[in-house]
N, C-alpha and C positions, 0 to 999 in steps of 0.2 A: 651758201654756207658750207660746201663741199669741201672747199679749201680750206675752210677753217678745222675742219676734223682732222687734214692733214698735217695740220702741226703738231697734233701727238706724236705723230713720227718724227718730226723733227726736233721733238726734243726728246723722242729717245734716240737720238743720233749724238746728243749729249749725254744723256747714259751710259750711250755703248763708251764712250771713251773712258769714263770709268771703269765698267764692266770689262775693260780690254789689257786693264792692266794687273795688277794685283790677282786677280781670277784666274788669271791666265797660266801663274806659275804655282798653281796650286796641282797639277798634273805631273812637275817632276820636283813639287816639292810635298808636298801631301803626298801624293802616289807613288813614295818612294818608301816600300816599303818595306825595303831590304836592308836598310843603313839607319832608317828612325825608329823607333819605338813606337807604339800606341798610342803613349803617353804625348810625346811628341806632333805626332801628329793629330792628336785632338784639341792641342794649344793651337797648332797653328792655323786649324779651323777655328778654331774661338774667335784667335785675334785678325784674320782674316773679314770674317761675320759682323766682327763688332767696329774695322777699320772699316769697311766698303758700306755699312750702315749710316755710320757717320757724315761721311765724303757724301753719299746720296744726299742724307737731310741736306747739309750745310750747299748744297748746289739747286735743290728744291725752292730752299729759301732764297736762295738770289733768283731764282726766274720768277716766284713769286712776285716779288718786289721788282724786278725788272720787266712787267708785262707789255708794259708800253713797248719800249723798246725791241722784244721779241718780236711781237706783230708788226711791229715797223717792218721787222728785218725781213718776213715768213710769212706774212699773209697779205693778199692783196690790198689797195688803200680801200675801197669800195667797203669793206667787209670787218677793218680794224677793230674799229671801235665797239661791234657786236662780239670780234673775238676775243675780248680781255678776260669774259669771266669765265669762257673755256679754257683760254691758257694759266689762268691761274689754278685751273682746277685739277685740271692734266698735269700742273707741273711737280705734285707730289708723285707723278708717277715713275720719275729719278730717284727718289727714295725707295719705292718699292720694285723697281729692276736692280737697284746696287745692290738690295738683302733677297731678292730671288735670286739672281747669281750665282754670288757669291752663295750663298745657299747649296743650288743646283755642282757647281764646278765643285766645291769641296765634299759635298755625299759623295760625289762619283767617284772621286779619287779615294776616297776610305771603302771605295767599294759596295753602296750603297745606291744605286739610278733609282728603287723602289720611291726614293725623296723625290728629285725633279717628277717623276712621275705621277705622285700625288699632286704635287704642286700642279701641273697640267690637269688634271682631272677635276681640282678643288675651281678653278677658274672657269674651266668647260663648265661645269655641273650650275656652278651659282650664273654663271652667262646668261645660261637660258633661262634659268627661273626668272631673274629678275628682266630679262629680256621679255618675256612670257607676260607679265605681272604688270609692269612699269609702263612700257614704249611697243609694245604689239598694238595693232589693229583692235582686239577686244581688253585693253587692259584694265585694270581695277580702275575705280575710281572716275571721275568724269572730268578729268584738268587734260589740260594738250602738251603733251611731250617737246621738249625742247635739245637740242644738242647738248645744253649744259647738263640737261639729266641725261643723255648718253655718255657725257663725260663721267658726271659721277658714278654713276655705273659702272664704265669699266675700269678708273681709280679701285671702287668696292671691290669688283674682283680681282684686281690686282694684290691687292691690299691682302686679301684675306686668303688667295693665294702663295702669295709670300711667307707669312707666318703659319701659315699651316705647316710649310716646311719648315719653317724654323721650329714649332711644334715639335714638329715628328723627329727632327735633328735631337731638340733637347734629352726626348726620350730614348732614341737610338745610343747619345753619349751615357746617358742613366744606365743601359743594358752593357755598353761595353765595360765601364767602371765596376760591375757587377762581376761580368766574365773572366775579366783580367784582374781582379782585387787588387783594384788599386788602393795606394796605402793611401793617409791623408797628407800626407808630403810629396806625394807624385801625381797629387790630384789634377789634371791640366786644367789649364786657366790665361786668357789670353796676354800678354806680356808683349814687351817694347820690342826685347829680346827675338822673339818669333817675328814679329812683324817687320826687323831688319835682314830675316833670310828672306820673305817675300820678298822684299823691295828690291833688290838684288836683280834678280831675275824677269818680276816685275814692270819695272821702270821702262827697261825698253822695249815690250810690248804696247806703255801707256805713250811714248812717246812717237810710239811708231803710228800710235792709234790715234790718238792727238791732230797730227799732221795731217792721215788721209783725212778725217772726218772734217777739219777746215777747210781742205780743198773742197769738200762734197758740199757743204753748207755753204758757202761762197758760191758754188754751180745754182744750187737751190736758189739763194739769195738774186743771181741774176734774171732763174727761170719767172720767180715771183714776180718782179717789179716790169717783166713784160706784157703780166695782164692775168685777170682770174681763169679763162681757157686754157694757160700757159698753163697757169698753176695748175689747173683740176687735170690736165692731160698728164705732168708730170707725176701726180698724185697716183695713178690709175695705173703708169705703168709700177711704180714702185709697189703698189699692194698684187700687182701679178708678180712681178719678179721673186716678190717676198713668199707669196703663198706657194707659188711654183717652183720654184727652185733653190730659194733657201732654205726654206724650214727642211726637206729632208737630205741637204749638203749639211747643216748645223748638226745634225743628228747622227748621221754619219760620222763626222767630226768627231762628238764627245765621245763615239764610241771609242774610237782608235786613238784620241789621245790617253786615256785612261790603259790602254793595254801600250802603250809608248812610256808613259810614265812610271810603271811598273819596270817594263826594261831598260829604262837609263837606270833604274834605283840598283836595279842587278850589276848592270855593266860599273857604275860607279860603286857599288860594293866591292867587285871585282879588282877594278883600279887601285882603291883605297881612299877612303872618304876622307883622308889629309891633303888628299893630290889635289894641289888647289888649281893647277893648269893641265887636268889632264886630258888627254888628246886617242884617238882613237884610229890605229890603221886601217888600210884597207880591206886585210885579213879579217880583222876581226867585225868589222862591218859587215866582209861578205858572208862570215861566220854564222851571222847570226839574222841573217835575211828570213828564211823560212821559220824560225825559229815563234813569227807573230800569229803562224797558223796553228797553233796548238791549242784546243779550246779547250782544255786540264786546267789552264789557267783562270 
């Protein structure tokens, strides 16, 4: 049943393609803080938050309802018919990566990583507990642990890591509306309006993300139907590659887009935020090279 735990990964490889789009241009468009208002940019966290929620459920719900078929695609034949009620139970966990995300990528860009950071710690912390409690060696109670209750499990802490952020987000918006007295006419609130400057920008990240992720799930698809070894070896290296060398290239990542994002918001202030094709010399590129190591910022 190795293989079967593997398809939570593979459908958060359908997540990621969500998460790759809209989130994505929340760095030079949230994090632009030089040309948006406050105001501004706490709509377009709004409606950023409440679009990529959406998009989650509404694709939760078709894998739900599609489980057959998944397993078809993604889990050895030997083993399908055991894995239905893990993948349907994993497959809310598309909803809770589109609203941790998005979540995670709009704090950071208003300046705020203390969020994704709770959100990590809120997942760590209940992990173990109910790791502790539930599916350990002495755990409460006298029933026998099954992968479906490791599924629900990590759903739970998905779940309640996610809206912890969205929590702490609510509160953080309460504090800045406080700070900035906001009037009740400039109250932000999420809008159509906002959600057409994401998409903008957006779109071609989602499509560029779209594309690789089909090719990788089509590689996936043929490693599966070679046999369950196939699959558990493919399985094994993607949880090394993942633990070792993505998590802290992704981390790296957020940092330095969040300081990239502030300096387009400058440079395009600079330009003039009517220049709808503006373009950038080499002067001024080279201009402004050293200029990422100033930690004042």
């Amino acid at each position: 049943m190795v293989v079967t735990v593997d398809s939570y990964m593979y459908i958060g490889v359908v997540a990621e393609v969500i998460n790759e789009g809209l989130p994505r241009a929340a760095w030079v468009i949230i994090g632009d803080k030089s040309s948006r208002s406050i105001s501004s940019r706490i709509s377009l966290t709004q409606t950023l938050i409440l679009f990529q929620s959406v998009m989650g459920l509404i694709v939760s719900i078709i894998i739900l309802g599609a489980a057959k078929q998944f397993a078809a695609g993604f889990v050895p034949e030997g083993v399908r018919r055991a894995s239905l009620t893990y993948i349907r139970i994993s497959s809310f966990s598309v909803f809770s990566a589109a609203l941790e995300v998005a979540v995670s990528n709009a704090t950071r860009a208003l300046d705020h990583p203390d969020v994704p950071f709770l959100i990590s710690v809120t997942r760590f912390a209940i992990n173990i507990l109910l790791d502790l409690l539930i599916i350990s060696r002495f755990h409460v109670g006298s029933f026998s642990p099954s992968i479906n209750t490791q599924a629900g499990i990590r759903l739970g802490c998905d779940l309640a890591a996610a809206f912890s952020g969205l929590g702490y987000f609510a509160f953080i918006i309460w504090r800045l509306r406080r700070t900035h007295r906001l009037v009740e006419d400039a109250i932000p609130r999420p809008r159509l309006r906002a959600l057409k400057v994401l998409l903008r920008p957006g779109i071609i990240t989602f499509i560029e993300s779209a594309m690789r992720n089909a090719l990788y799930l089509w590689l996936v698809h043929n490693i599966v139907s070679m046999g369950a070894d196939y699959a558990t070896a493919w399985g094994i290296f993607n949880t090394i590659r993942w633990g070792l060398v993505m998590v802290p290239v992704n981390t790296l990542e957020a940092t330095s887009n969040v300081f990239t994002g502030h300096r387009w918001g400058q440079w395009r202030n600079e330009v003039g935020i009517d220049v709808q094709t503006a373009k950038a010399g080499w002067k001024q590129i080279r201009g402004r090279q050293y200029t990422h190591m100033h930690w004042s910022d």
